[in-house]
FIPA-329298 format. One record per atom (N, C-alpha, C): x, y, z; residue in one letter; atom name. Coordinates in nm, 4 decimals, m for minus. Layout:
BEGIN
+----------+----------+----------+---+----+
!       c1 !       c2 !       c3 ! r !  a !
+----------+----------+----------+---+----+
!        X !        Y !        Z ! A ! CA !
...
+----------+----------+----------+---+----+
//
This chain:
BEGIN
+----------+----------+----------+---+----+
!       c1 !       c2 !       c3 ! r !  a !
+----------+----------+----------+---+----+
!   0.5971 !   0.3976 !   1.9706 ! X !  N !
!   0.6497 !   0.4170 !   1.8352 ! X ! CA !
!   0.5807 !   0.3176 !   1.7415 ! X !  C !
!   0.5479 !   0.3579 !   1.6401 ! X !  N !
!   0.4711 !   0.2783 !   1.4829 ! X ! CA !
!   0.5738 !   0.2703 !   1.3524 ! X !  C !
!   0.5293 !   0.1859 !   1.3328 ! X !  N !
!   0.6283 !   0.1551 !   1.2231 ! X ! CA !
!   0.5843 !   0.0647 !   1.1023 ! X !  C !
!   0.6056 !   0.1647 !   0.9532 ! X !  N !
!   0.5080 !   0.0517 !   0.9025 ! X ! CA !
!   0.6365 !  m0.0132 !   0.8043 ! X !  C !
!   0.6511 !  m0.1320 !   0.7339 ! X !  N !
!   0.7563 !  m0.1782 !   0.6676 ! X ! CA !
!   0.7188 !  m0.2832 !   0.5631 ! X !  C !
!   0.7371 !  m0.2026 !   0.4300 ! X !  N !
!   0.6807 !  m0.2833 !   0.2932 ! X ! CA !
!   0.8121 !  m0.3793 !   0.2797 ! X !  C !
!   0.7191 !  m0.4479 !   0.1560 ! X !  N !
!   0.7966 !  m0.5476 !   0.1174 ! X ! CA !
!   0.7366 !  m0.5854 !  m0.0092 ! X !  C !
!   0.7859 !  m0.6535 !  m0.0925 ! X !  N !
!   0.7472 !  m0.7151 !  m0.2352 ! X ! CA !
!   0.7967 !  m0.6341 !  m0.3797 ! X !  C !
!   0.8431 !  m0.5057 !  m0.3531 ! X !  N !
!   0.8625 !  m0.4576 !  m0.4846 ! X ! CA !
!   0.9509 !  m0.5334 !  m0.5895 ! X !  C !
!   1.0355 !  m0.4975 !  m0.7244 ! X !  N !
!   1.1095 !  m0.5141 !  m0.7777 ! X ! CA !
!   1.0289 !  m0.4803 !  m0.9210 ! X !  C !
!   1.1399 !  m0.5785 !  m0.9942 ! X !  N !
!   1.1253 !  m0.5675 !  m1.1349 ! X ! CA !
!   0.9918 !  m0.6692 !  m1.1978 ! X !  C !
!   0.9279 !  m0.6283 !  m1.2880 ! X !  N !
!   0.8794 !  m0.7884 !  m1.3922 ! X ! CA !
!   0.8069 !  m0.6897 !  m1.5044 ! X !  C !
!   0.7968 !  m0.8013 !  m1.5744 ! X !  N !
!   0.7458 !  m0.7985 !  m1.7304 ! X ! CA !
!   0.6211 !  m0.7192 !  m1.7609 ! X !  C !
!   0.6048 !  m0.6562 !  m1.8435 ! X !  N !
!   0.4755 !  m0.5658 !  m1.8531 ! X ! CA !
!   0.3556 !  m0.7628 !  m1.8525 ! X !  C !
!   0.2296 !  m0.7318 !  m1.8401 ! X !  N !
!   0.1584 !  m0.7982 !  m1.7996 ! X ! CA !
!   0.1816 !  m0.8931 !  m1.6834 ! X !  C !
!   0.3088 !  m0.8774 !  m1.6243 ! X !  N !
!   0.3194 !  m0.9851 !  m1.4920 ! X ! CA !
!   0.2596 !  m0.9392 !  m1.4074 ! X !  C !
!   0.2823 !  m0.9997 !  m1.2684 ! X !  N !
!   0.2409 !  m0.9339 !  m1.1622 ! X ! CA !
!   0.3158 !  m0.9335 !  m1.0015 ! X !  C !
!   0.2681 !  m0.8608 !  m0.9290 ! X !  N !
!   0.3572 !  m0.8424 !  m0.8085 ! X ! CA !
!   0.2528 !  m0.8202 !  m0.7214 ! X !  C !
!   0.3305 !  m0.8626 !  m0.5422 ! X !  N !
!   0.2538 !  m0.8203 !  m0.4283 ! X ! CA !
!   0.2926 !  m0.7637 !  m0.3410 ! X !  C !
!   0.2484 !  m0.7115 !  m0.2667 ! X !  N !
!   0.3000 !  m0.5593 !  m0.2190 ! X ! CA !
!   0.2531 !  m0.5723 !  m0.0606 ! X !  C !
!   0.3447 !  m0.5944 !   0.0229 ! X !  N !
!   0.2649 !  m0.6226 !   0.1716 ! X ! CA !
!   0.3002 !  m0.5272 !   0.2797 ! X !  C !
!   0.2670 !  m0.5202 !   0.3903 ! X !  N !
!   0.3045 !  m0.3934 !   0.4547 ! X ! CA !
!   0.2501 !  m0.4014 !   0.5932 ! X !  C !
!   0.3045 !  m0.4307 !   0.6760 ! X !  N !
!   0.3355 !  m0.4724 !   0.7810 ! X ! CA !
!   0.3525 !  m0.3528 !   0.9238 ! X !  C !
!   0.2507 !  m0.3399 !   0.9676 ! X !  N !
!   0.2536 !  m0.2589 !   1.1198 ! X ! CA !
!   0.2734 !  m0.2812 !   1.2269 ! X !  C !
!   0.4137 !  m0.2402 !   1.3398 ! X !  N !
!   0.4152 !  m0.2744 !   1.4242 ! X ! CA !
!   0.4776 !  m0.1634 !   1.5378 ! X !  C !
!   0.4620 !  m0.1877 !   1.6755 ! X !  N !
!   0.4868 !  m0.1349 !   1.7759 ! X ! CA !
!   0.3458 !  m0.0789 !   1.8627 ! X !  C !
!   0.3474 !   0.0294 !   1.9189 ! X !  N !
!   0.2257 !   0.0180 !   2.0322 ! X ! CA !
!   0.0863 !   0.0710 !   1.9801 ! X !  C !
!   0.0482 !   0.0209 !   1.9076 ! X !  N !
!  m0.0581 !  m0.0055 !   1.8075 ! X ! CA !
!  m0.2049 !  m0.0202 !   1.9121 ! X !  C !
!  m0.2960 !   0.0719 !   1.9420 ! X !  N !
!  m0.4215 !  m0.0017 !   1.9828 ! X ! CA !
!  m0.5301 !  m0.0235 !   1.8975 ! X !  C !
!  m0.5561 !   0.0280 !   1.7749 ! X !  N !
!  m0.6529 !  m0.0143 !   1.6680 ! X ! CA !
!  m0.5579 !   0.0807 !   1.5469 ! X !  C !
!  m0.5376 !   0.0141 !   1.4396 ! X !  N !
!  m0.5891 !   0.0362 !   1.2667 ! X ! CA !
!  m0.6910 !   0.0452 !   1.2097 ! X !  C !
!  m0.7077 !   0.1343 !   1.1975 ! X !  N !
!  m0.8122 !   0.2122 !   1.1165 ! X ! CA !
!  m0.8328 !   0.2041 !   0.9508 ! X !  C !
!  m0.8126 !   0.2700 !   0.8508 ! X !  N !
!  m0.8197 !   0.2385 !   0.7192 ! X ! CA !
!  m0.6683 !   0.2741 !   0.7071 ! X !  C !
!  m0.6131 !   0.1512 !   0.5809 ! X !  N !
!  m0.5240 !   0.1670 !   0.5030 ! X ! CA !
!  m0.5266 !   0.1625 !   0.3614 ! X !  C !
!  m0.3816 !   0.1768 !   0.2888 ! X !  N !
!  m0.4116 !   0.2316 !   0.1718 ! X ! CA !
!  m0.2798 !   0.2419 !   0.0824 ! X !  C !
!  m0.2492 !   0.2269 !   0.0084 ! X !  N !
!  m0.1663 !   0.2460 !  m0.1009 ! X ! CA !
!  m0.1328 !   0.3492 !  m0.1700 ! X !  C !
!  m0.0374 !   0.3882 !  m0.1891 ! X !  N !
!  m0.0067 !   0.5315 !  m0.2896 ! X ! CA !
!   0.0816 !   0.5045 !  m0.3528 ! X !  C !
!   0.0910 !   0.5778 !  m0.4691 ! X !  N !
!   0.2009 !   0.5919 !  m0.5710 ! X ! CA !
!   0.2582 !   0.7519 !  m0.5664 ! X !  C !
!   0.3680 !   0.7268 !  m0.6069 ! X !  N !
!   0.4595 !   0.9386 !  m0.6417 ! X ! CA !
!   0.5234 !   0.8942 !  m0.7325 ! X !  C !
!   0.5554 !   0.9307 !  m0.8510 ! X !  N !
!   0.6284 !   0.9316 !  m1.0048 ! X ! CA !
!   0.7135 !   1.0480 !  m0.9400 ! X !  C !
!   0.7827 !   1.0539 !  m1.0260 ! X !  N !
!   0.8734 !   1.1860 !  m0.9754 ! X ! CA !
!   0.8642 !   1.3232 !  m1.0128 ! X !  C !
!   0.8598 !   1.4011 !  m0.9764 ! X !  N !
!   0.7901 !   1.5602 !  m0.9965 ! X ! CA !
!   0.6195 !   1.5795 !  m1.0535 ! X !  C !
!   0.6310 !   1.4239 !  m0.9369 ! X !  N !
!   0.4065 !   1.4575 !  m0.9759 ! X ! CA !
!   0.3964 !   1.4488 !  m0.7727 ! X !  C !
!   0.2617 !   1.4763 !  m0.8081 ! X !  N !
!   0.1693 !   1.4255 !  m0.6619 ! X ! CA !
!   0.1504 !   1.3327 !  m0.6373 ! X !  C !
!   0.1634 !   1.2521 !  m0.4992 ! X !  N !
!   0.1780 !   1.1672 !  m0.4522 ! X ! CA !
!   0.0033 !   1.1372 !  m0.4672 ! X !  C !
!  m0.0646 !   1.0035 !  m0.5008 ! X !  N !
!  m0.1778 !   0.9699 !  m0.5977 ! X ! CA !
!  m0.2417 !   0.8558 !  m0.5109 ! X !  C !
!  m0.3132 !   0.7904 !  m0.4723 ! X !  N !
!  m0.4259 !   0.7418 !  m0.3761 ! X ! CA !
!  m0.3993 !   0.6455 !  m0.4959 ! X !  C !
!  m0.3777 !   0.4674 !  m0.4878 ! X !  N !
!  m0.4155 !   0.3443 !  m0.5412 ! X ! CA !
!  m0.5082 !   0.2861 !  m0.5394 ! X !  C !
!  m0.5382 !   0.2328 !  m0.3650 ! X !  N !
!  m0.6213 !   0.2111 !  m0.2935 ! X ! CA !
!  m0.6355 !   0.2252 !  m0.1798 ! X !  C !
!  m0.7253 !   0.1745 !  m0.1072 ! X !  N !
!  m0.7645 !   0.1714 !   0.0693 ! X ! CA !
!  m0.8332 !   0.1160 !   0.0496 ! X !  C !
!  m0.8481 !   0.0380 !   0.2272 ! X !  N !
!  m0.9416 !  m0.0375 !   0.2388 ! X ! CA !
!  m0.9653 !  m0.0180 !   0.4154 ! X !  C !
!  m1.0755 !   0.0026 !   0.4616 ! X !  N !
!  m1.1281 !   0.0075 !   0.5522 ! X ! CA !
!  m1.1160 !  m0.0909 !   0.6552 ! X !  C !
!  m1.1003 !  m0.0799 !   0.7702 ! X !  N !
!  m1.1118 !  m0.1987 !   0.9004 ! X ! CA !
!  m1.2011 !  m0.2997 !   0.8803 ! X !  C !
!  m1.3341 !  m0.2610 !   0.8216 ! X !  N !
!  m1.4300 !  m0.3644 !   0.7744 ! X ! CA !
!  m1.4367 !  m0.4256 !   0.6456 ! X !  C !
!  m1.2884 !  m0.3204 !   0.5415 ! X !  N !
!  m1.3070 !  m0.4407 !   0.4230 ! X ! CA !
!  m1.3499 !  m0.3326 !   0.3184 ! X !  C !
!  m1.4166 !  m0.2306 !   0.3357 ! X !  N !
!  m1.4847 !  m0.1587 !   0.2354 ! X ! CA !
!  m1.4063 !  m0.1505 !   0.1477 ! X !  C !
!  m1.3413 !  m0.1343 !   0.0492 ! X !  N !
!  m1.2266 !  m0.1008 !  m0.0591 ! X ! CA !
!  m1.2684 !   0.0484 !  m0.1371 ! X !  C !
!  m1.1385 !   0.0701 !  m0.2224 ! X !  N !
!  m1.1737 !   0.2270 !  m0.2863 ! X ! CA !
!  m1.0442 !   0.2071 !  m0.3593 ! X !  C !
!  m1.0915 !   0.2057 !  m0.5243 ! X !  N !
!  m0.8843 !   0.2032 !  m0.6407 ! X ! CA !
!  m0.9250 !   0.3460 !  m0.6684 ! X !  C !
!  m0.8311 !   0.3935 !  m0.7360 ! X !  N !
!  m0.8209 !   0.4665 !  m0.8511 ! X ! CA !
!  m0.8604 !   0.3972 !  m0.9489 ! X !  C !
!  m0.9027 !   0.4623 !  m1.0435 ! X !  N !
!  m0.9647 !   0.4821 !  m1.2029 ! X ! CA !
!  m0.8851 !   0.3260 !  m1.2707 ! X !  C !
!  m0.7290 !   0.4285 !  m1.2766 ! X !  N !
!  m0.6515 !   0.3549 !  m1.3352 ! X ! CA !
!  m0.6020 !   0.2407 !  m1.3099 ! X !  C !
!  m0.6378 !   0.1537 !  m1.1762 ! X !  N !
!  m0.6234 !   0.0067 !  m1.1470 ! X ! CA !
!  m0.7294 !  m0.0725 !  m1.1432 ! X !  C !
!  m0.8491 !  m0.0346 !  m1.1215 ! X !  N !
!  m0.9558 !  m0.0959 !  m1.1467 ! X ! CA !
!  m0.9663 !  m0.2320 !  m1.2313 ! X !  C !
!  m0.9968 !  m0.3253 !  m1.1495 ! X !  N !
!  m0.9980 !  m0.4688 !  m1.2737 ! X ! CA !
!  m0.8456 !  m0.5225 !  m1.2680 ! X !  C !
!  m0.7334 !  m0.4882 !  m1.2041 ! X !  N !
!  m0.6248 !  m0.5059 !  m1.1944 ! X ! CA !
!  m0.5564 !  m0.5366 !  m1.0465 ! X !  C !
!  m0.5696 !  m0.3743 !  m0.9954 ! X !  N !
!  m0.5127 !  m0.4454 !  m0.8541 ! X ! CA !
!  m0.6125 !  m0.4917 !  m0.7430 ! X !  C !
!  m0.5814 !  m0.5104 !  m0.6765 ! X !  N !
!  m0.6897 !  m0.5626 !  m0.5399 ! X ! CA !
!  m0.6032 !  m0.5814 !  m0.4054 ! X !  C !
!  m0.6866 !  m0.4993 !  m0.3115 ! X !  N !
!  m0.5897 !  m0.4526 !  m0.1795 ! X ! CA !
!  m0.7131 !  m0.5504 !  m0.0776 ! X !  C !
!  m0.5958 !  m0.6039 !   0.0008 ! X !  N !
!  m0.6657 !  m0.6462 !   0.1347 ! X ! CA !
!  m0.5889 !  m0.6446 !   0.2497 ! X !  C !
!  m0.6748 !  m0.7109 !   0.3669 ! X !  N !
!  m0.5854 !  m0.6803 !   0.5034 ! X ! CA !
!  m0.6035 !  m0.7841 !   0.5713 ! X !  C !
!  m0.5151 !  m0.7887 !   0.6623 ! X !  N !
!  m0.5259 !  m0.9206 !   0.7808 ! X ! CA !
!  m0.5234 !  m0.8498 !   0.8946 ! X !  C !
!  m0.6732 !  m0.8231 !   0.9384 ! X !  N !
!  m0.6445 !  m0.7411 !   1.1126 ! X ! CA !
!  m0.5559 !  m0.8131 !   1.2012 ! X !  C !
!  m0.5471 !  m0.9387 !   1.2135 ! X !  N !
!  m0.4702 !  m1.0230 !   1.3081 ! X ! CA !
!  m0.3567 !  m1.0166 !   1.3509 ! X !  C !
!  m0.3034 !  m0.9722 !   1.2068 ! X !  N !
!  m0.1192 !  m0.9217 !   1.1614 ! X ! CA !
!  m0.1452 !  m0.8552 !   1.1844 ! X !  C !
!  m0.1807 !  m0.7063 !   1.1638 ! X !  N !
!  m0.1567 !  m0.5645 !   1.1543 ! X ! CA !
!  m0.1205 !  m0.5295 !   0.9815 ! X !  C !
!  m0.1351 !  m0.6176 !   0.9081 ! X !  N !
!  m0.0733 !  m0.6020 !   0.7342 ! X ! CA !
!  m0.2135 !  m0.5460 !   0.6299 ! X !  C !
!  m0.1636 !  m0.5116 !   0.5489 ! X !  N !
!  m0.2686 !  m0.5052 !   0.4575 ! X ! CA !
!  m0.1482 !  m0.5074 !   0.3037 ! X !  C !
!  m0.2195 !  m0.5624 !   0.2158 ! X !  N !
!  m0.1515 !  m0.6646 !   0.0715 ! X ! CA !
!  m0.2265 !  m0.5729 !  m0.0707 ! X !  C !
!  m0.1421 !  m0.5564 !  m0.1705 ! X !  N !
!  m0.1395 !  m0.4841 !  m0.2668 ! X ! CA !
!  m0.0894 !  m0.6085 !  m0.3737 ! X !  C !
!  m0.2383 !  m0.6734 !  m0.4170 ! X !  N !
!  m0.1584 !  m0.7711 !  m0.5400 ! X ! CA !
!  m0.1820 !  m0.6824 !  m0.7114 ! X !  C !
!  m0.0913 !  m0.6609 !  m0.7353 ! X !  N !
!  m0.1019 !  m0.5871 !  m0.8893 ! X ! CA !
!  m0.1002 !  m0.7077 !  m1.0055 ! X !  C !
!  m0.1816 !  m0.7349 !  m1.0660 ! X !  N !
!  m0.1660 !  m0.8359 !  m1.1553 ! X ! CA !
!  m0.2086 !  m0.6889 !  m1.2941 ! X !  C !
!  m0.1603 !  m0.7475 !  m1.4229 ! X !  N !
!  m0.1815 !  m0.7158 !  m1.5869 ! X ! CA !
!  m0.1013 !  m0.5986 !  m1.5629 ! X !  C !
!   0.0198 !  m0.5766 !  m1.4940 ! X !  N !
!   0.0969 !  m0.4646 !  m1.4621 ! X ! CA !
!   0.1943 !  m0.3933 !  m1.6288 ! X !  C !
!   0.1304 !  m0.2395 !  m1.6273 ! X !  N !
!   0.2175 !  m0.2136 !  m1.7436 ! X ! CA !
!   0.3398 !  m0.1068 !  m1.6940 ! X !  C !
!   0.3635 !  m0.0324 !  m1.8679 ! X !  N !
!   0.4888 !   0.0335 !  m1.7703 ! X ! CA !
!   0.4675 !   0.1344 !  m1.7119 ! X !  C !
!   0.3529 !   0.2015 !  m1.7072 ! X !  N !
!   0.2889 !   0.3387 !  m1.6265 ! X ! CA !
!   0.2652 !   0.3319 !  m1.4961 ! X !  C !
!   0.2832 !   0.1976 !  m1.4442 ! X !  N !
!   0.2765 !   0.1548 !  m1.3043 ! X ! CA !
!   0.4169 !   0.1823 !  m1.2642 ! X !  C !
!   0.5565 !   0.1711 !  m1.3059 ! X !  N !
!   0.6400 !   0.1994 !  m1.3055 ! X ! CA !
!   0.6683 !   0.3165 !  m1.1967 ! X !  C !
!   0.6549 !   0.2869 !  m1.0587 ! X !  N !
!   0.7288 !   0.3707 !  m0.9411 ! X ! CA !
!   0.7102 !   0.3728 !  m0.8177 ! X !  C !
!   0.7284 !   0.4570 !  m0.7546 ! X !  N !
!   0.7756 !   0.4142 !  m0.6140 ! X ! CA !
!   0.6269 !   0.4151 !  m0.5052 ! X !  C !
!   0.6063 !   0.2761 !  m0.4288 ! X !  N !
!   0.4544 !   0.2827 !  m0.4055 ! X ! CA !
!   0.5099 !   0.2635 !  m0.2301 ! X !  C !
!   0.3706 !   0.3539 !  m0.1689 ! X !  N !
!   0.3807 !   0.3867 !  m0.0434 ! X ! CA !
!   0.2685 !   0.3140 !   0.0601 ! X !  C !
!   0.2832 !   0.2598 !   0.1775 ! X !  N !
!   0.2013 !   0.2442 !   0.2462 ! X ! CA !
!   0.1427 !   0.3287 !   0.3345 ! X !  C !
!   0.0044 !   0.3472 !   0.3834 ! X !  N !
!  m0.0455 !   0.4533 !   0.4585 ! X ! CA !
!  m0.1370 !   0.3836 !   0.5462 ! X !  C !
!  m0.1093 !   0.4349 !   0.6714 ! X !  N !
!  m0.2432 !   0.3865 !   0.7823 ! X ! CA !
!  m0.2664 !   0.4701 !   0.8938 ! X !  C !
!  m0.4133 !   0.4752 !   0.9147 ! X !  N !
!  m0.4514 !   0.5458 !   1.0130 ! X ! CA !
!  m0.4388 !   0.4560 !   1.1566 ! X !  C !
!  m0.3651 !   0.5177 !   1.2397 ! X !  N !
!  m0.3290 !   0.3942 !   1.3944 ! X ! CA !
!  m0.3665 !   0.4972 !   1.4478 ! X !  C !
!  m0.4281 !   0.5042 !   1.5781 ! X !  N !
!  m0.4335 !   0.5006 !   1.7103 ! X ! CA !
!  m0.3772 !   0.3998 !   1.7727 ! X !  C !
!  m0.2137 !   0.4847 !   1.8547 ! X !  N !
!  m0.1348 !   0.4289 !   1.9131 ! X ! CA !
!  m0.1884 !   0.4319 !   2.0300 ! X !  C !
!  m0.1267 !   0.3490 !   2.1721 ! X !  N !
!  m0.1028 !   0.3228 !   2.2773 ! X ! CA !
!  m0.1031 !   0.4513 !   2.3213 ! X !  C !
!  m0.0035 !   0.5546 !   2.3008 ! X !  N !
!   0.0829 !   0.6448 !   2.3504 ! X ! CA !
!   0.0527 !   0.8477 !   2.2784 ! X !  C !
!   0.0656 !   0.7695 !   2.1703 ! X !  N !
!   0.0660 !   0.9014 !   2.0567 ! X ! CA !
!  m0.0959 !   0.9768 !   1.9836 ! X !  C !
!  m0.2019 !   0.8826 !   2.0819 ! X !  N !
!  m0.3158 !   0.9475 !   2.0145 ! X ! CA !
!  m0.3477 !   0.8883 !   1.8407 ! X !  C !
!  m0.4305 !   0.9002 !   1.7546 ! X !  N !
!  m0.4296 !   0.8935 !   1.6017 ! X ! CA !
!  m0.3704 !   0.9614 !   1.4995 ! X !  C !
!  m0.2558 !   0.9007 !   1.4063 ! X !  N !
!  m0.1578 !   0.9816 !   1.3432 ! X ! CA !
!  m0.1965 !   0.8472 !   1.2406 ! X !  C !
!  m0.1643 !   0.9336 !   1.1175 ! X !  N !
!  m0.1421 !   0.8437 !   0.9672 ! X ! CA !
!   0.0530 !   0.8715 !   0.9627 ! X !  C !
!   0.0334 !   0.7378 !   0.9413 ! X !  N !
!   0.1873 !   0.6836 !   0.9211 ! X ! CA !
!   0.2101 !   0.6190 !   0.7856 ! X !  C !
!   0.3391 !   0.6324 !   0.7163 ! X !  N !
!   0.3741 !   0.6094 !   0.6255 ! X ! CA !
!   0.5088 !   0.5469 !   0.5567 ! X !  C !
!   0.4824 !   0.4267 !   0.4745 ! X !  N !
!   0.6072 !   0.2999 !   0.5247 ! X ! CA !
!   0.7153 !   0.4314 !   0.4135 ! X !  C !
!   0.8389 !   0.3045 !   0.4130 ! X !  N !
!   0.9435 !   0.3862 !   0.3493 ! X ! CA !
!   0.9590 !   0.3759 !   0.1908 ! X !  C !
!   0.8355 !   0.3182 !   0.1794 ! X !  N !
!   0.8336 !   0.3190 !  m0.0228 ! X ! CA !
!   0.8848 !   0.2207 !  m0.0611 ! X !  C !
!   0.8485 !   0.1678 !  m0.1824 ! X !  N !
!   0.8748 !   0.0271 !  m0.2653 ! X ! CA !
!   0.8888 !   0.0328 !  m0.3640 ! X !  C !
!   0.9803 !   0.0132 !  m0.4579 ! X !  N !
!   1.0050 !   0.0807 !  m0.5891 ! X ! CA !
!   0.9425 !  m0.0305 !  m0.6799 ! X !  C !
!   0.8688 !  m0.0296 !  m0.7898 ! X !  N !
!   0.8024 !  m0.1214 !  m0.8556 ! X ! CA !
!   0.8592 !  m0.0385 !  m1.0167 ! X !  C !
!   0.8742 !  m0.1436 !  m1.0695 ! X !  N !
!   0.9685 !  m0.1035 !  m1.1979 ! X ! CA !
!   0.8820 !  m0.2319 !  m1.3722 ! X !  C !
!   0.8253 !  m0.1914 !  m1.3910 ! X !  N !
!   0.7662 !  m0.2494 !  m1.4930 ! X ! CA !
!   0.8475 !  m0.2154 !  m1.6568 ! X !  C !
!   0.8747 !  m0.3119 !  m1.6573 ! X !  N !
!   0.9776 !  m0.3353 !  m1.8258 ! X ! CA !
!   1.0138 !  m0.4109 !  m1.9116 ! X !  C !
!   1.0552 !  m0.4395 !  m2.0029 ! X !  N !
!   1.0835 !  m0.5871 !  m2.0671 ! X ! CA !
!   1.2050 !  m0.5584 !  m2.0866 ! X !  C !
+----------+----------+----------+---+----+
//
């Protein structure tokens, strides 16, 4: 069994910033690329970033110059720091990773969402 489990959301100020971490565990034999998503509500769930086992990175348009995703192979984590955050960032952000488990073969797994709320 895999299990991925965010952490860091909440509230702050348009231009503040937040970090977003996300944490993989159980019978794990390699992580592959992970990645970040956003879903607003009655849209499509929208690609932030990823970043590759070796680091390669990939944002969307609209974070560029803002957020920056990395990983710690050691942990099993990979980190979503959003800095110059406005209110269009405003919603619920997802973790995604490609594992090859122990047991289950390669499946993309997906944490339980982090609500990020940008406002004054």
């Amino acid at each position: 069994q895999v299990q991925l489990v965010e952490s860091g959301g909440g509230l702050v100020q348009p231009g503040g910033s937040l970090r977003l971490s996300c944490a993989a565990s159980g019978s794990i034999f390699v992580i592959y690329d992970m990645g970040w998503y956003r879903q607003a509500p009655e849209k499509q769930r929208e690609l932030v970033a990823s970043i590759t086992r070796g680091g390669t990175t990939n944002y969307a348009d609209s974070v560029k110059g803002r957020f920056t995703i990395s990983r710690d192979n050691a942990k099993n984590t990979v980190y979503l720091q959003m800095n110059s955050l406005k209110p269009e960032d405003t919603t619920v952000y997802y973790c995604n990773a490609r594992i090859r488990s122990l047991v289950a073969g390669t499946n993309d797994y997906w944490g339980q969402g982090t609500q990020v709320t940008v406002s004054s």
